[in-house]
mmCIF file of the N, C-alpha and C atoms, coordinates in Angstrom:
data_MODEL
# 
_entry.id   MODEL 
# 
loop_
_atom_site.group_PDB 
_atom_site.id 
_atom_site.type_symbol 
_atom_site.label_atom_id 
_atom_site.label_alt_id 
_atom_site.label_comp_id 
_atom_site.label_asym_id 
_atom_site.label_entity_id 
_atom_site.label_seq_id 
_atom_site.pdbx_PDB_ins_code 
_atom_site.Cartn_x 
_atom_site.Cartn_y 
_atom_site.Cartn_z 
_atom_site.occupancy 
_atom_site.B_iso_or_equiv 
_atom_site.pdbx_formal_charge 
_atom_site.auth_seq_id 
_atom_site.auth_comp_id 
_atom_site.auth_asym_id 
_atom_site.auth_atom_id 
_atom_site.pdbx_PDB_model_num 
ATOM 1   N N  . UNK A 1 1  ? 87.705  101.092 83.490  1.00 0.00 ? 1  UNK A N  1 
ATOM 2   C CA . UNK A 1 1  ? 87.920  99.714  83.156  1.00 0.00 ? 1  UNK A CA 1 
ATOM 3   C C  . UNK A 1 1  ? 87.872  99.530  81.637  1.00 0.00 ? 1  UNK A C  1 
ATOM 4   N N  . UNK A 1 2  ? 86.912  99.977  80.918  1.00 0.00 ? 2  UNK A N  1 
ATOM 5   C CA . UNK A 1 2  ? 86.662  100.396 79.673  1.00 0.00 ? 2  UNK A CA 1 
ATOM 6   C C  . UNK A 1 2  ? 88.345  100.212 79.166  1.00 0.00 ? 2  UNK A C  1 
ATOM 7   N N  . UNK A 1 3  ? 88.352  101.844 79.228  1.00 0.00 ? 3  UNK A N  1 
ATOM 8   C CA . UNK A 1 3  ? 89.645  102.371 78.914  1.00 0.00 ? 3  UNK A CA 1 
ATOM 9   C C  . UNK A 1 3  ? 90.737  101.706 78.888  1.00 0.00 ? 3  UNK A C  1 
ATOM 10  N N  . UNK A 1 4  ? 90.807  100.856 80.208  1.00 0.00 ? 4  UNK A N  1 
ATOM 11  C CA . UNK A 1 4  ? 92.414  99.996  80.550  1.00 0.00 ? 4  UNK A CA 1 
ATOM 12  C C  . UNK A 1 4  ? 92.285  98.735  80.086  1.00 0.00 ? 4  UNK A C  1 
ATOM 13  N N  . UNK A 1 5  ? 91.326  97.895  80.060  1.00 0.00 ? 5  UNK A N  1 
ATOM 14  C CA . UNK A 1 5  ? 91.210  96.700  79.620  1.00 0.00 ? 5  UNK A CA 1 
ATOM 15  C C  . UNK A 1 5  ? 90.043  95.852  78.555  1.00 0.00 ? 5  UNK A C  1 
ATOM 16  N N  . UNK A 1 6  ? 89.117  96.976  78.574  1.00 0.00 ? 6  UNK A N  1 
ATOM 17  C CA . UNK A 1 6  ? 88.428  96.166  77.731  1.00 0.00 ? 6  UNK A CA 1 
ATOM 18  C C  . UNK A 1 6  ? 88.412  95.903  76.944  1.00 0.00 ? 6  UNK A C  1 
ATOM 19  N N  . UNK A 1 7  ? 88.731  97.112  76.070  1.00 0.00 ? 7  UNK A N  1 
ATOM 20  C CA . UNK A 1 7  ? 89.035  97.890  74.780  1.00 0.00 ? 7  UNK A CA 1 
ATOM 21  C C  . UNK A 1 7  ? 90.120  96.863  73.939  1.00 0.00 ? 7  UNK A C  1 
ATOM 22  N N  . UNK A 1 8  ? 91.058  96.365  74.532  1.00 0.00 ? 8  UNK A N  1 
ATOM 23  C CA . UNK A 1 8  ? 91.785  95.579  74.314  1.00 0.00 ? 8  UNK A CA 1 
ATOM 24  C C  . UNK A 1 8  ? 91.287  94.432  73.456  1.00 0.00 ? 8  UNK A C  1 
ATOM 25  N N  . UNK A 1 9  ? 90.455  93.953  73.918  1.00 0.00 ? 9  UNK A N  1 
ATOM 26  C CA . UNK A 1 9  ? 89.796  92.633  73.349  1.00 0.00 ? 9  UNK A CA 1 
ATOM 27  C C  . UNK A 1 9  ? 88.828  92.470  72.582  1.00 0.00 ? 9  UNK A C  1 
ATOM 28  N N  . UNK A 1 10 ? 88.543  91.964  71.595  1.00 0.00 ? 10 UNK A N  1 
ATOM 29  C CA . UNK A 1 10 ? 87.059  91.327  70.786  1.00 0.00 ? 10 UNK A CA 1 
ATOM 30  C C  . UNK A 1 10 ? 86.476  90.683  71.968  1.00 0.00 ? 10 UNK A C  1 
ATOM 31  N N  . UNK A 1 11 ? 85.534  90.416  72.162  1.00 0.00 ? 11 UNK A N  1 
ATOM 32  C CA . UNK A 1 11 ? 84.837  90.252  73.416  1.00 0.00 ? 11 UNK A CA 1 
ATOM 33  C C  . UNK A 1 11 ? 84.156  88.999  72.353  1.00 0.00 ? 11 UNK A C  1 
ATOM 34  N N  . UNK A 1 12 ? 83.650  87.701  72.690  1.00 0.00 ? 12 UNK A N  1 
ATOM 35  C CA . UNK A 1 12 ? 82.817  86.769  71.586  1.00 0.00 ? 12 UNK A CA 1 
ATOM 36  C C  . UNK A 1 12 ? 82.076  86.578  72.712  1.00 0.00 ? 12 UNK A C  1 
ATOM 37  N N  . UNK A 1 13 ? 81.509  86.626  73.236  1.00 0.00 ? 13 UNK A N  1 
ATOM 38  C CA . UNK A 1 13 ? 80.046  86.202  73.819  1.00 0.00 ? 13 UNK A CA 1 
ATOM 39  C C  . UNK A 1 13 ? 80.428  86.728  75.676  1.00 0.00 ? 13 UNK A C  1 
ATOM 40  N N  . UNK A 1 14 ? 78.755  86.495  76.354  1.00 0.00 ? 14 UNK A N  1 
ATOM 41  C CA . UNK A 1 14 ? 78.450  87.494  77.411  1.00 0.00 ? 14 UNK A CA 1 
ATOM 42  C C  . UNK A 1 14 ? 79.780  86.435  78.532  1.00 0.00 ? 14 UNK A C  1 
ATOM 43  N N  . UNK A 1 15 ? 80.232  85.061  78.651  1.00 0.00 ? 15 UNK A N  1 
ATOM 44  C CA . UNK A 1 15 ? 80.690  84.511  79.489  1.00 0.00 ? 15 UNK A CA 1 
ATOM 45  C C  . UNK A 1 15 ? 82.616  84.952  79.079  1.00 0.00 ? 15 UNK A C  1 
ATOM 46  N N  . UNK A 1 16 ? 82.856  85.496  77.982  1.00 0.00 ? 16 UNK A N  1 
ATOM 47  C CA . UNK A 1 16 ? 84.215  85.938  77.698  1.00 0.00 ? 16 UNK A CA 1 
ATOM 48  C C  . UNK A 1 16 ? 84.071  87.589  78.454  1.00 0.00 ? 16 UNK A C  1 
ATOM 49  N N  . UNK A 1 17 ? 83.176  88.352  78.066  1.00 0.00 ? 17 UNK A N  1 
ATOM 50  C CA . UNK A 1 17 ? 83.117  89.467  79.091  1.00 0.00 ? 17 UNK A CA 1 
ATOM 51  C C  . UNK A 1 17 ? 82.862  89.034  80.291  1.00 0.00 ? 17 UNK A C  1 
ATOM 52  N N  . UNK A 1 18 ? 82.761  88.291  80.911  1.00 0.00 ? 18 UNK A N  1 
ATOM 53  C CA . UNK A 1 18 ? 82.388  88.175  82.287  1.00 0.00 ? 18 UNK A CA 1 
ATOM 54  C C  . UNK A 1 18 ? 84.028  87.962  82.981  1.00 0.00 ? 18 UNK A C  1 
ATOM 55  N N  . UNK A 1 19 ? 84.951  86.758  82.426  1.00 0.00 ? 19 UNK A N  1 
ATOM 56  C CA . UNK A 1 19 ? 85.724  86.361  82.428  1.00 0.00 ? 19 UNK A CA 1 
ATOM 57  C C  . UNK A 1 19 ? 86.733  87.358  82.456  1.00 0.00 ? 19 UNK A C  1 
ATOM 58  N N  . UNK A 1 20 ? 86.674  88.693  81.343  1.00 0.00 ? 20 UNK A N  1 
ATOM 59  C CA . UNK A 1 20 ? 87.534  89.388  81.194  1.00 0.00 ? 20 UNK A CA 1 
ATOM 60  C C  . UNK A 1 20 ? 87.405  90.486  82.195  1.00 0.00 ? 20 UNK A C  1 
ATOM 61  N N  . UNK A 1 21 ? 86.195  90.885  82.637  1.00 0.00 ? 21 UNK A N  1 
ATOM 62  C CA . UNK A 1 21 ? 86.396  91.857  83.586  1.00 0.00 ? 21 UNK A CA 1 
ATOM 63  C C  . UNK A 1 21 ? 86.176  91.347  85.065  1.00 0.00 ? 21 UNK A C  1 
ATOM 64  N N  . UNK A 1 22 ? 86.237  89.664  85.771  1.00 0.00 ? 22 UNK A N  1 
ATOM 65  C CA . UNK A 1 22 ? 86.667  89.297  86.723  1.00 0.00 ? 22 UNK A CA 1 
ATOM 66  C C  . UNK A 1 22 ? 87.710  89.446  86.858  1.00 0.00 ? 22 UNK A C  1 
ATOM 67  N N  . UNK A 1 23 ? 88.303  89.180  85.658  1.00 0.00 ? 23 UNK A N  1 
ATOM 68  C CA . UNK A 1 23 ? 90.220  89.157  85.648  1.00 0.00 ? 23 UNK A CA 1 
ATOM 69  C C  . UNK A 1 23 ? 90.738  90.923  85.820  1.00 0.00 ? 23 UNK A C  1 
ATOM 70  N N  . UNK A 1 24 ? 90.435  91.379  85.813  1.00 0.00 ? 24 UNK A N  1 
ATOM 71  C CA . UNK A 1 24 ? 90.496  92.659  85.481  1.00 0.00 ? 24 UNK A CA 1 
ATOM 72  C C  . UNK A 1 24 ? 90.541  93.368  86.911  1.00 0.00 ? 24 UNK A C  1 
ATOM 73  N N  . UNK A 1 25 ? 89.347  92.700  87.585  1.00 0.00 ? 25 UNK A N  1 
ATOM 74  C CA . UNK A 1 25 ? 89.361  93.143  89.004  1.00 0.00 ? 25 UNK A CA 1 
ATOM 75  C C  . UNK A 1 25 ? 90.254  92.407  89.805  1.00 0.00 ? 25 UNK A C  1 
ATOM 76  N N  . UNK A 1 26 ? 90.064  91.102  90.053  1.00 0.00 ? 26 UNK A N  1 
ATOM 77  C CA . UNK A 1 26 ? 90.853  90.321  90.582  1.00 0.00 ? 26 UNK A CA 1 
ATOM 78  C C  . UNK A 1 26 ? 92.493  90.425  90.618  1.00 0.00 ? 26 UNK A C  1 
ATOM 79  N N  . UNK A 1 27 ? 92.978  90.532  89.298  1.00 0.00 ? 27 UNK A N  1 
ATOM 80  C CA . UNK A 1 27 ? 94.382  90.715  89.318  1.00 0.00 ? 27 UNK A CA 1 
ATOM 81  C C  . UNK A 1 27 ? 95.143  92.426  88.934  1.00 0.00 ? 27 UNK A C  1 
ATOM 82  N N  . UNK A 1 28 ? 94.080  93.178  88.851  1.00 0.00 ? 28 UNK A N  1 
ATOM 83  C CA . UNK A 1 28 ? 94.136  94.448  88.573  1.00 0.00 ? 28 UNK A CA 1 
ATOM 84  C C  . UNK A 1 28 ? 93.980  95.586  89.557  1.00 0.00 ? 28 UNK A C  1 
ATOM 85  N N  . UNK A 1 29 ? 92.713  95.914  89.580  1.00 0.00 ? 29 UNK A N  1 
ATOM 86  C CA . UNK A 1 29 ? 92.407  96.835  90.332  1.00 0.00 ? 29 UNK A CA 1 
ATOM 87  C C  . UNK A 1 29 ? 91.957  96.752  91.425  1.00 0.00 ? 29 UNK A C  1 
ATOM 88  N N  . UNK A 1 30 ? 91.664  95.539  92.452  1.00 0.00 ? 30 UNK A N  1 
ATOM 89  C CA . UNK A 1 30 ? 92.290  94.926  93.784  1.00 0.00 ? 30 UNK A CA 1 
ATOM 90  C C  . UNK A 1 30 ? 93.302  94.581  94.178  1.00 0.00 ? 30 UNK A C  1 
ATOM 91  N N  . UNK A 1 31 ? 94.292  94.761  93.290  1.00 0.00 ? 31 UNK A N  1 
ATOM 92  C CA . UNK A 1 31 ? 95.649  94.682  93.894  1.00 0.00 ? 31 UNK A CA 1 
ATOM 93  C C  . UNK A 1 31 ? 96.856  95.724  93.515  1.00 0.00 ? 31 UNK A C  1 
ATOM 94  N N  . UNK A 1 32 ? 97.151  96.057  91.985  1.00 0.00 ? 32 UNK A N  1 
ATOM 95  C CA . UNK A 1 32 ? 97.831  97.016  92.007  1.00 0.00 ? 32 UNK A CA 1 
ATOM 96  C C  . UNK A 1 32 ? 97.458  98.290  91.084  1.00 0.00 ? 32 UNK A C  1 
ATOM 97  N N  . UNK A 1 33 ? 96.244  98.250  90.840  1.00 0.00 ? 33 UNK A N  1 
ATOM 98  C CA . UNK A 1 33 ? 96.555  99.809  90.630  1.00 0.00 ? 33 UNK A CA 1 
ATOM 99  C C  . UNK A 1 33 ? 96.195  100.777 91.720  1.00 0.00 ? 33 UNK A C  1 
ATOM 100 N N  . UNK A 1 34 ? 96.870  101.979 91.439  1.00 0.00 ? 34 UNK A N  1 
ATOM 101 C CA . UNK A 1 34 ? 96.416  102.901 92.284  1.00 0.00 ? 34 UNK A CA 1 
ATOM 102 C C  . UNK A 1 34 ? 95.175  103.480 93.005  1.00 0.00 ? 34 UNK A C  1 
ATOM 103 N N  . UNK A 1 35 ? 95.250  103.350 94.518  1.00 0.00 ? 35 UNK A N  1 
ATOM 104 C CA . UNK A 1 35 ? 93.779  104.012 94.651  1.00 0.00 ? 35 UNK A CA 1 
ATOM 105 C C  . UNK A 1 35 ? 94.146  105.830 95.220  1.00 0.00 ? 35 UNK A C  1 
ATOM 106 N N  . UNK A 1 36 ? 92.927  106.528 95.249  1.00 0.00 ? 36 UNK A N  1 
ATOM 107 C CA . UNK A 1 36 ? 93.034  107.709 95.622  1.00 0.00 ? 36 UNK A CA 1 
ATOM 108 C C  . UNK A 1 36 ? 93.054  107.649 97.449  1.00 0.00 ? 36 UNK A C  1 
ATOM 109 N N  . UNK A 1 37 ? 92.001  106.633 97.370  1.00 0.00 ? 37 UNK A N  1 
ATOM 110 C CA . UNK A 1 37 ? 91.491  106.854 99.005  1.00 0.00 ? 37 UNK A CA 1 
ATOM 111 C C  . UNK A 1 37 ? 92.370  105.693 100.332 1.00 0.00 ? 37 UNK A C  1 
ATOM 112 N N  . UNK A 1 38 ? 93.208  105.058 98.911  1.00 0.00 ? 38 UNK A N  1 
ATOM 113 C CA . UNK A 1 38 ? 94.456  104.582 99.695  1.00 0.00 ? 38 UNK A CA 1 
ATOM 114 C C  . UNK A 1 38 ? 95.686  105.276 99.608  1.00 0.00 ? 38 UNK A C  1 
ATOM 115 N N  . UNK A 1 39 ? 95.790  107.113 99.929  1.00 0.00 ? 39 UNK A N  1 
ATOM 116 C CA . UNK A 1 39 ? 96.592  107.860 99.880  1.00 0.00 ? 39 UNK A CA 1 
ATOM 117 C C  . UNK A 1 39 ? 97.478  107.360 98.069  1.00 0.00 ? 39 UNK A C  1 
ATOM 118 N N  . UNK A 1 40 ? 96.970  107.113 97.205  1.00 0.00 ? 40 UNK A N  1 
ATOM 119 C CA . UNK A 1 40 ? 97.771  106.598 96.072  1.00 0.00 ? 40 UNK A CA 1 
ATOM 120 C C  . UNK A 1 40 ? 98.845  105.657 96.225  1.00 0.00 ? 40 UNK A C  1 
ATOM 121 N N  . UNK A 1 41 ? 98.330  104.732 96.965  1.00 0.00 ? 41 UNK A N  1 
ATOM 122 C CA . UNK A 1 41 ? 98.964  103.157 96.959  1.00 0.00 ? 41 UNK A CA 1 
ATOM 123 C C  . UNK A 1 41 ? 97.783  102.260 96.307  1.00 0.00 ? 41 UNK A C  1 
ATOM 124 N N  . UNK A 1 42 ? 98.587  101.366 95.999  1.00 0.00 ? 42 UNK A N  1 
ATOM 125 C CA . UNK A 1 42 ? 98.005  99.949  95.371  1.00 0.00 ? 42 UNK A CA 1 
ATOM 126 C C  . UNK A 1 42 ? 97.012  99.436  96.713  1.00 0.00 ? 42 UNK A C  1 
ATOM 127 N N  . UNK A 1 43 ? 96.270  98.488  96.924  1.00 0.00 ? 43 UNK A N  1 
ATOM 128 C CA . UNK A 1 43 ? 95.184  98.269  97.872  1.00 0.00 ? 43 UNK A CA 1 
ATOM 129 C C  . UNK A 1 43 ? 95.934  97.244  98.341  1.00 0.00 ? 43 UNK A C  1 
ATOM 130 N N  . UNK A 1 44 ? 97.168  96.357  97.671  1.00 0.00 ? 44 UNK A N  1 
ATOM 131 C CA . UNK A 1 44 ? 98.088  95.883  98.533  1.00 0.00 ? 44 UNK A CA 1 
ATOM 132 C C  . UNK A 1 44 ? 98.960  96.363  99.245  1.00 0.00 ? 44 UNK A C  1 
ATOM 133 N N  . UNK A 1 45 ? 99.690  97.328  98.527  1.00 0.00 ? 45 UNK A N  1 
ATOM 134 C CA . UNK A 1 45 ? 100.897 98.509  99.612  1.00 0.00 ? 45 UNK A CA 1 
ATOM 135 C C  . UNK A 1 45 ? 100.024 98.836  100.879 1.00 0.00 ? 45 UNK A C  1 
ATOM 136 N N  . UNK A 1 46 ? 98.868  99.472  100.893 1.00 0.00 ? 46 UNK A N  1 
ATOM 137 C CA . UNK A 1 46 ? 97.969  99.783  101.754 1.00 0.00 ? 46 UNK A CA 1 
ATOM 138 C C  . UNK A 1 46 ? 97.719  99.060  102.662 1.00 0.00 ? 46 UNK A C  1 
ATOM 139 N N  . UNK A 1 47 ? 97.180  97.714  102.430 1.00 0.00 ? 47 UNK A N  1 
ATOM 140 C CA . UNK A 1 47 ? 97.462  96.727  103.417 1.00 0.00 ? 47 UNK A CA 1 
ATOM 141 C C  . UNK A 1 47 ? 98.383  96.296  104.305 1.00 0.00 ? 47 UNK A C  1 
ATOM 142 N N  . UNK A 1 48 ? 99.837  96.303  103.381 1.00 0.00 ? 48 UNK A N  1 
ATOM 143 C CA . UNK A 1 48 ? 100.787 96.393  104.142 1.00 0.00 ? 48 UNK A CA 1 
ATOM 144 C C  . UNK A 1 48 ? 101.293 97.319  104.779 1.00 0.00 ? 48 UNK A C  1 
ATOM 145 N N  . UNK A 1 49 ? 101.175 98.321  104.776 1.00 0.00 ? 49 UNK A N  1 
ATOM 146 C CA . UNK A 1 49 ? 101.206 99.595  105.761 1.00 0.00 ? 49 UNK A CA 1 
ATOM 147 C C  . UNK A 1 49 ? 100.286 99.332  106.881 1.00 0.00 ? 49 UNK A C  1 
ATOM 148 N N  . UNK A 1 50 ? 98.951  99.392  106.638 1.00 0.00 ? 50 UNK A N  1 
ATOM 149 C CA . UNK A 1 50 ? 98.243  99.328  108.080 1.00 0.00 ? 50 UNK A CA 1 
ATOM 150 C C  . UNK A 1 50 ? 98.630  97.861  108.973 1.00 0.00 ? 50 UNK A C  1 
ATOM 151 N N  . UNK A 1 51 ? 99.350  97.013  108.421 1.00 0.00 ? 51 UNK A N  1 
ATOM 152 C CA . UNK A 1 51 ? 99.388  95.786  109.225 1.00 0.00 ? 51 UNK A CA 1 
ATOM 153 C C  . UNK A 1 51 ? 100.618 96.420  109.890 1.00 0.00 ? 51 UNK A C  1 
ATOM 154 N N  . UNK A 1 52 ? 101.703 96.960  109.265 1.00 0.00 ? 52 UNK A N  1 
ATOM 155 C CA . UNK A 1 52 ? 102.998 97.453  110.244 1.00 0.00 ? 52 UNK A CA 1 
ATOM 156 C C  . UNK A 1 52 ? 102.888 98.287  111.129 1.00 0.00 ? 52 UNK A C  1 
ATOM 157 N N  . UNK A 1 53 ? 101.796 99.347  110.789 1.00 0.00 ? 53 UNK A N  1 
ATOM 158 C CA . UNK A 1 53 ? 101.558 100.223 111.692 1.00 0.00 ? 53 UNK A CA 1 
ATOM 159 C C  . UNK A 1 53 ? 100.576 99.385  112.864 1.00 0.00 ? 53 UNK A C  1 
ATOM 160 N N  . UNK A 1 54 ? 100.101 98.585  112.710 1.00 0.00 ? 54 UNK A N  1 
ATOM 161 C CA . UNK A 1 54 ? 99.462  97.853  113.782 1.00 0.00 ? 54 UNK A CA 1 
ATOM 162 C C  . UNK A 1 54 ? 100.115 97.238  114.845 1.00 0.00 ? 54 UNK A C  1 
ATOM 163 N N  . UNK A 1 55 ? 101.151 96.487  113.850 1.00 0.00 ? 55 UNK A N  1 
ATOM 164 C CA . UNK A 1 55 ? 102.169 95.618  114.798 1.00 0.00 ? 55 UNK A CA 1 
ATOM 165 C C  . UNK A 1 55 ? 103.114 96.577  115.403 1.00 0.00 ? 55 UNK A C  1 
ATOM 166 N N  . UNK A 1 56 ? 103.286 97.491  115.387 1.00 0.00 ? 56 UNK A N  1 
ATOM 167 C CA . UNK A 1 56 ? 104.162 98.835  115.830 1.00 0.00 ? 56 UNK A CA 1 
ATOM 168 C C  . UNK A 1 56 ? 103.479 99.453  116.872 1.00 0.00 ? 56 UNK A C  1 
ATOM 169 N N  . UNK A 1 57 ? 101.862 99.488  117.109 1.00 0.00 ? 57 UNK A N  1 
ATOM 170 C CA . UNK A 1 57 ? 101.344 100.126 117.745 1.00 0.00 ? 57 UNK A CA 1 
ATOM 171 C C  . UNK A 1 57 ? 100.764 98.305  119.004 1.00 0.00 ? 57 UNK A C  1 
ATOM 172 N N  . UNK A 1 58 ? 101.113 97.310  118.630 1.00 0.00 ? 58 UNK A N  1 
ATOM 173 C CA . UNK A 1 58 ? 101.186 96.455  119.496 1.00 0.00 ? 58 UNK A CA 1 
ATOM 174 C C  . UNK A 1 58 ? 102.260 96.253  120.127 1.00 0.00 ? 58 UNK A C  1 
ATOM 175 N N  . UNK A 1 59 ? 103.217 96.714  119.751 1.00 0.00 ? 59 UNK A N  1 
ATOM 176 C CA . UNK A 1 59 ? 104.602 96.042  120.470 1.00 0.00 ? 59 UNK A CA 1 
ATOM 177 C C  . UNK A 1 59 ? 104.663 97.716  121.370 1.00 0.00 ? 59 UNK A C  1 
ATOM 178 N N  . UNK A 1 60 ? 104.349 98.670  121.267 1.00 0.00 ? 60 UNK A N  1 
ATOM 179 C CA . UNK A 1 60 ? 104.484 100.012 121.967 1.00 0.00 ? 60 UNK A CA 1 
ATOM 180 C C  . UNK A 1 60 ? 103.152 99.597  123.288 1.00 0.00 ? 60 UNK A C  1 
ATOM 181 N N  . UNK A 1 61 ? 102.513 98.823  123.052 1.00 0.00 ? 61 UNK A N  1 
ATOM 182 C CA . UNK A 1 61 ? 101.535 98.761  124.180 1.00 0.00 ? 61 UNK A CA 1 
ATOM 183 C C  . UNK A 1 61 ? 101.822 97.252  125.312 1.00 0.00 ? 61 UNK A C  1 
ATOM 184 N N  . UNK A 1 62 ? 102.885 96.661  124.461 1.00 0.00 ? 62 UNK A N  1 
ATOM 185 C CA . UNK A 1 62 ? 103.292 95.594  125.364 1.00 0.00 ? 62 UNK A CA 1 
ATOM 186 C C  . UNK A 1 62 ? 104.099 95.721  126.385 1.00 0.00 ? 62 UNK A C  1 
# 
């Protein structure tokens, strides 16, 4: 996190770091960067995979 975003910024007080690394998670690394343990998809691609494979494995049992 350091590395990708913090570094970026003058940081002026503890509620601008707070701010900057909510944002960081929130629009970052909960949604598109890469995870390992989501086979190297985004934690959204991932999501959307297991929901198709769900609905695929519901319509095969109907």
């Amino acid at each position: 996190m350091k590395r990708e975003w913090i570094n970026r910024f003058v940081i002026l007080d503890y509620q601008h770091a707070y701010r900057l690394v909510f944002e960081y998670i929130e629009t970052f690394y909960n949604t598109v960067r890469l995870h390992s343990h989501c086979d190297y998809c985004s934690p959204g691609q991932y999501e959307e995979q297991y929901l198709e494979k769900l609905e695929e494995s519901l319509k095969l049992v109907s």
